[in-house]
C-alpha positions as CSV (number, residue, x, y, z in Angstrom):
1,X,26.5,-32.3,-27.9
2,X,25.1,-29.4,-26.0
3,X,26.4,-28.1,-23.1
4,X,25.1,-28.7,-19.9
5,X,24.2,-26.9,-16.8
6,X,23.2,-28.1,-13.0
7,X,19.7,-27.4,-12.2
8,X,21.0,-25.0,-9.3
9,X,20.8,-22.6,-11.7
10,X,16.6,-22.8,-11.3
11,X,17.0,-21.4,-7.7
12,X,17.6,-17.1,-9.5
13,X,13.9,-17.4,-11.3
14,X,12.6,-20.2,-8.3
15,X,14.2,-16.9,-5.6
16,X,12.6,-13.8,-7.3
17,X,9.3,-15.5,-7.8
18,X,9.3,-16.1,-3.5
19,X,10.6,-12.3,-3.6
20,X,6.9,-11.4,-4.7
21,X,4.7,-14.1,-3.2
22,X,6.6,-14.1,0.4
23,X,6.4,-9.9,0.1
24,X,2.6,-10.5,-0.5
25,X,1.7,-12.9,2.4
26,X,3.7,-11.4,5.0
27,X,2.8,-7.6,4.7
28,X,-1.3,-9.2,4.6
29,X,-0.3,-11.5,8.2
30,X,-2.8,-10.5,10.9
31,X,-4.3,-7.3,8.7
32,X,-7.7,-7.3,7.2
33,X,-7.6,-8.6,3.6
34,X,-5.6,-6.2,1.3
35,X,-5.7,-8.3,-2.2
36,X,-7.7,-5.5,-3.6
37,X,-4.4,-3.2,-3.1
38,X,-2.3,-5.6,-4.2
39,X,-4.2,-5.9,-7.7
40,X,-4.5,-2.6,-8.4
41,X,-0.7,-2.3,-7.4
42,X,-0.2,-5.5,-10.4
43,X,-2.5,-3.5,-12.9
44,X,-0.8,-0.1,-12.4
45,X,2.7,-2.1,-13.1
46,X,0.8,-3.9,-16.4
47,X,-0.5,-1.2,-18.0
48,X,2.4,1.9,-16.9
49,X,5.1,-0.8,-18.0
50,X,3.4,-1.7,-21.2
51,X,3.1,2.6,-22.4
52,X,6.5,2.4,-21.7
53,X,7.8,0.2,-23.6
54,X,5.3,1.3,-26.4
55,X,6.6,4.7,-26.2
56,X,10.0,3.4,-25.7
57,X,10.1,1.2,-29.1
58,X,10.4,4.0,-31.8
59,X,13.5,5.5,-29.9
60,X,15.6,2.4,-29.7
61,X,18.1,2.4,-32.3
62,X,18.5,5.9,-31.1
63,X,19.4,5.0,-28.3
64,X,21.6,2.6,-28.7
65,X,23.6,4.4,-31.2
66,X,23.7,7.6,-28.6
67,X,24.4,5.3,-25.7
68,X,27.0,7.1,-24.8
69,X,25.3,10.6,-23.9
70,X,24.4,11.4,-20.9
71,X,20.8,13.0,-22.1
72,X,20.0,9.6,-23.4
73,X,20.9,7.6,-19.5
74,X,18.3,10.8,-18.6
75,X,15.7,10.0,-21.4
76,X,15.9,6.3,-20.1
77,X,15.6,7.8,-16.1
78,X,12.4,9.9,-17.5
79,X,10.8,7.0,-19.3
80,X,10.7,5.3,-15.7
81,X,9.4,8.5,-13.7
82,X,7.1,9.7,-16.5
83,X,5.0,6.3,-17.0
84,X,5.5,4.7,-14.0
85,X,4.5,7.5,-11.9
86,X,1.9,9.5,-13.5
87,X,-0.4,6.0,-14.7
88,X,-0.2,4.8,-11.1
89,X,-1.0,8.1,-9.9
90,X,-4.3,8.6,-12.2
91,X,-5.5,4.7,-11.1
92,X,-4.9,5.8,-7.5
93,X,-7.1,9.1,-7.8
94,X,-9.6,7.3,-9.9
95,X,-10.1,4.5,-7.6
96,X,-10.8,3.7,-3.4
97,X,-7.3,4.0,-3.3
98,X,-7.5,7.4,-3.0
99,X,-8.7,7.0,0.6
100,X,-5.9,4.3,1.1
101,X,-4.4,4.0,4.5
102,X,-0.5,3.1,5.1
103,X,-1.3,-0.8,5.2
104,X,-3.2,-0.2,1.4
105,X,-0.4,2.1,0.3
106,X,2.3,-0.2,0.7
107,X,0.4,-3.3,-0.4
108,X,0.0,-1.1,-3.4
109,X,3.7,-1.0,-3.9
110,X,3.9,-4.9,-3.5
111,X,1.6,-5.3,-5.7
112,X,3.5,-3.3,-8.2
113,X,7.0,-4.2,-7.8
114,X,5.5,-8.2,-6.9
115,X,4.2,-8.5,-10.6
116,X,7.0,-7.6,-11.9
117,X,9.5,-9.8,-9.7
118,X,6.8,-12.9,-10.6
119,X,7.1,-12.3,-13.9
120,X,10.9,-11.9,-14.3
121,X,11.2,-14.7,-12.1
122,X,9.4,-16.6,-15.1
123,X,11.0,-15.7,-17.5
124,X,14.2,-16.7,-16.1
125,X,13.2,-19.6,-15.5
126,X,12.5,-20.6,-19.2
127,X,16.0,-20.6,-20.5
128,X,16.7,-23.0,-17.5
129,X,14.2,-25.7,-17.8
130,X,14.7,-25.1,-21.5
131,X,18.6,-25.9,-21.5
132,X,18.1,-28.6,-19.1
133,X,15.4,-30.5,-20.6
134,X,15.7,-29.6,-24.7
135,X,18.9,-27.6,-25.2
136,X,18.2,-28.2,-29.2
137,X,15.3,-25.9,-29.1
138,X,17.7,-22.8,-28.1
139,X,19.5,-21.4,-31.3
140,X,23.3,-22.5,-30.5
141,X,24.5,-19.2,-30.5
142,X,22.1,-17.8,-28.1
143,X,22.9,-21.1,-26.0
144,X,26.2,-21.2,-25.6
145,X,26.2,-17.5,-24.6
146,X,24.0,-17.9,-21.8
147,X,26.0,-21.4,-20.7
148,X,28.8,-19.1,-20.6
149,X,27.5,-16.6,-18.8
150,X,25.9,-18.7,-16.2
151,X,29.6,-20.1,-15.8
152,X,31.6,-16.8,-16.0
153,X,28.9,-15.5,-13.3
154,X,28.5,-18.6,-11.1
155,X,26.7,-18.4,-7.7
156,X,26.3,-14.8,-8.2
157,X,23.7,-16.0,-11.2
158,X,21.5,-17.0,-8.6
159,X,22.0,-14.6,-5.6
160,X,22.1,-10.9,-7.7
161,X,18.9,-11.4,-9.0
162,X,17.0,-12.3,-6.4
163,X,18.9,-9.4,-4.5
164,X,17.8,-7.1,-7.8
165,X,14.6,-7.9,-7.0
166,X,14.5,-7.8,-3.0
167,X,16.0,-3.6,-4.0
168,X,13.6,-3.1,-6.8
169,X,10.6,-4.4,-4.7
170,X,11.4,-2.0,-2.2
171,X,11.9,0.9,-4.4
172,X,8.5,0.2,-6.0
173,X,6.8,0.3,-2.7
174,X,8.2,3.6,-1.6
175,X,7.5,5.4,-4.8
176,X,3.8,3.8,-4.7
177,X,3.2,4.7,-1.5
178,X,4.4,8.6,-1.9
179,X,2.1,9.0,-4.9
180,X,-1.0,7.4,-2.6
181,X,0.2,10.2,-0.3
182,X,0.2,13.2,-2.9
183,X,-3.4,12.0,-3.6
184,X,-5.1,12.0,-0.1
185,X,-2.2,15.2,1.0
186,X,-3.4,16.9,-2.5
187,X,0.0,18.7,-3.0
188,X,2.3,17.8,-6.1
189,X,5.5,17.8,-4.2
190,X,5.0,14.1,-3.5
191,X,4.6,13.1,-6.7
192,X,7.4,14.8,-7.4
193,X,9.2,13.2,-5.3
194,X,8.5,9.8,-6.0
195,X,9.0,10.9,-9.4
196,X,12.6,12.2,-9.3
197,X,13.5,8.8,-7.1
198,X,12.6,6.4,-10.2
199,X,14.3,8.5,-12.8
200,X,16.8,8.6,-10.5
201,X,17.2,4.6,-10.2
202,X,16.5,3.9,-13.4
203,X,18.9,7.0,-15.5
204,X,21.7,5.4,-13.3
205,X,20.1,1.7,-14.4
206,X,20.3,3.5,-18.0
207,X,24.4,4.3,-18.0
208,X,25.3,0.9,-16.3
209,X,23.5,-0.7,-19.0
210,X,24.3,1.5,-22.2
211,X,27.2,2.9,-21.5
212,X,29.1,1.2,-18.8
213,X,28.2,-2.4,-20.6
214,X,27.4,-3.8,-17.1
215,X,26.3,-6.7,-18.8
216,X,29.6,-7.8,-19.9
217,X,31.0,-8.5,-16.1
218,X,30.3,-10.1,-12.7
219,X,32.1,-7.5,-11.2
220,X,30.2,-4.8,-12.8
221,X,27.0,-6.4,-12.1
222,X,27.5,-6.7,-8.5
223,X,28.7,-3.1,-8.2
224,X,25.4,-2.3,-9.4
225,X,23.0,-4.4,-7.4
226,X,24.9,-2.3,-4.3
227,X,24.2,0.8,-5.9
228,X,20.5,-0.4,-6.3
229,X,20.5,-1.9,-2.5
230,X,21.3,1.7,-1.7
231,X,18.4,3.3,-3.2
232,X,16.6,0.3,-1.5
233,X,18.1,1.5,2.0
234,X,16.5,5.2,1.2
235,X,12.5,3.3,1.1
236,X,13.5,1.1,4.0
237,X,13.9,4.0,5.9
238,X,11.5,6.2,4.3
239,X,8.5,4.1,4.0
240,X,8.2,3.9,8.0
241,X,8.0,7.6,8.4
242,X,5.1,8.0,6.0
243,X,3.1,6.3,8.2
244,X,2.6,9.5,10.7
245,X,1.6,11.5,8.2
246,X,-1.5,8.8,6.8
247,X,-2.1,8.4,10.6
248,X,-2.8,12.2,11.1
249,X,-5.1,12.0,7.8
250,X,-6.5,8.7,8.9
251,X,-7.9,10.2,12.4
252,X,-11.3,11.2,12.5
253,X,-12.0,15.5,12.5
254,X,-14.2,16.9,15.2
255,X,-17.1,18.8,13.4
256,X,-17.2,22.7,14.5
257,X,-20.4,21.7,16.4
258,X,-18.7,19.5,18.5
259,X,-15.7,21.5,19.2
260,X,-17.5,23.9,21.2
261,X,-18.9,21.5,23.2
């Protein structure tokens, strides 16, 4: 007989898939419609996540078997800050959101980081339905690891990825939003920026995962959601201040003419 699980478990996928549709209509309350931002945000994600991963899949046994070294948790930091900075940089200087305001810049990031939390939240939510409608149609193996798991983990099954995804969304929007800024600023220390946060996140993402095994506990796994809630902390408080500098670029110049008036 295959083992069962309570349905509470739906809540983790259910939870990150309101992480991106609750980020979406609040940020658009009582502002003119920013959809447009938030798709380009969901293609950038598509299409920098998918050259990742193609440029990613030759090196994987590599990496794995040099999971231990510290220049691999960097490789796996540059992966992140290489792909999903530069694409989203290129469709932001090839498209309107070039002239983006603060409002489009950060719809841009929830578009970005939304995608991804919609999709993840699907994903997880597979597995679920899966093991509580036809258990038979997960291999055995596979199935009594992830029963064992969701019991080893517990409550924290449901609450650590949603709070994964609250921290991920808001790194996403602040490293969107700086590149939207090194576009209409037209200085590369931005980008650079927002390019040494997300190696950052994701080259300490890389060592939990490779080398410290963070899969493996609940304690671990925690431990690392508050690391990740910290670099969250950073946009909270960063993405606020951008917004003077968009409003000094945003205000309308006096032609020399009308100067010397």
């Amino acid at each position: 007989m295959a083992p069962s699980i309570s349905p509470i478990f739906l809540l983790a996928g259910i939870g990150m898939i309101l992480v991106a549709i609750c980020a979406v209509c609040l940020w658009q309350r009582g502002k003119p419609s920013l959809w447009p931002a938030v798709w380009w945000g969901a293609l950038a994600w598509v299409v920098s996540v998918a050259i990742k991963f193609a440029a990613a899949w030759p090196t994987q046994a590599f990496i794995q078997h040099r999971s231990g070294d510290p220049l691999i948790w960097l490789y796996v930091g540059l992966l992140t800050g290489v792909f999903e900075c530069a694409v989203p940089l290129l469709l932001i200087w090839k498209s309107r959101l070039r002239q983006a305001d603060w409002d489009r810049a950060v719809a841009f990031g929830i578009g970005f980081g939304g995608v991804e939390a919609f999709l993840l939240g699907l994903a997880s939510l597979v597995p679920i339905v899966l093991l509580l409608v036809s258990p038979d149609l997960i291999p055995p193996s596979t199935r009594d690891g992830l029963v064992q798991r969701l019991r080893d983990f517990g409550l924290l099954s449901i609450f650590l990825p949603i709070l994964e995804r609250v921290s991920a969304l808001a790194i996403h929007v602040l490293s969107c939003v700086l590149l939207v800024y090194a576009v209409r600023m037209r200085h590369p220390r931005w980008f650079w920026l927002a390019f040494a946060y997300k190696t950052a996140v994701d080259g300490f993402a890389g060592w939990s995962v490779l080398s410290w095994k963070v899969a493996e506990s609940a304690a671990k796994t925690t431990e690392l959601e508050l690391v990740m809630v910290l670099f969250a902390t950073i946009a909270v408080a960063a993405v606020p201040r951008l917004k003077t500098g968009f409003a000094r670029l945003d205000q309308p110049r006096e032609s020399p003419a009308l100067s010397l008036l």
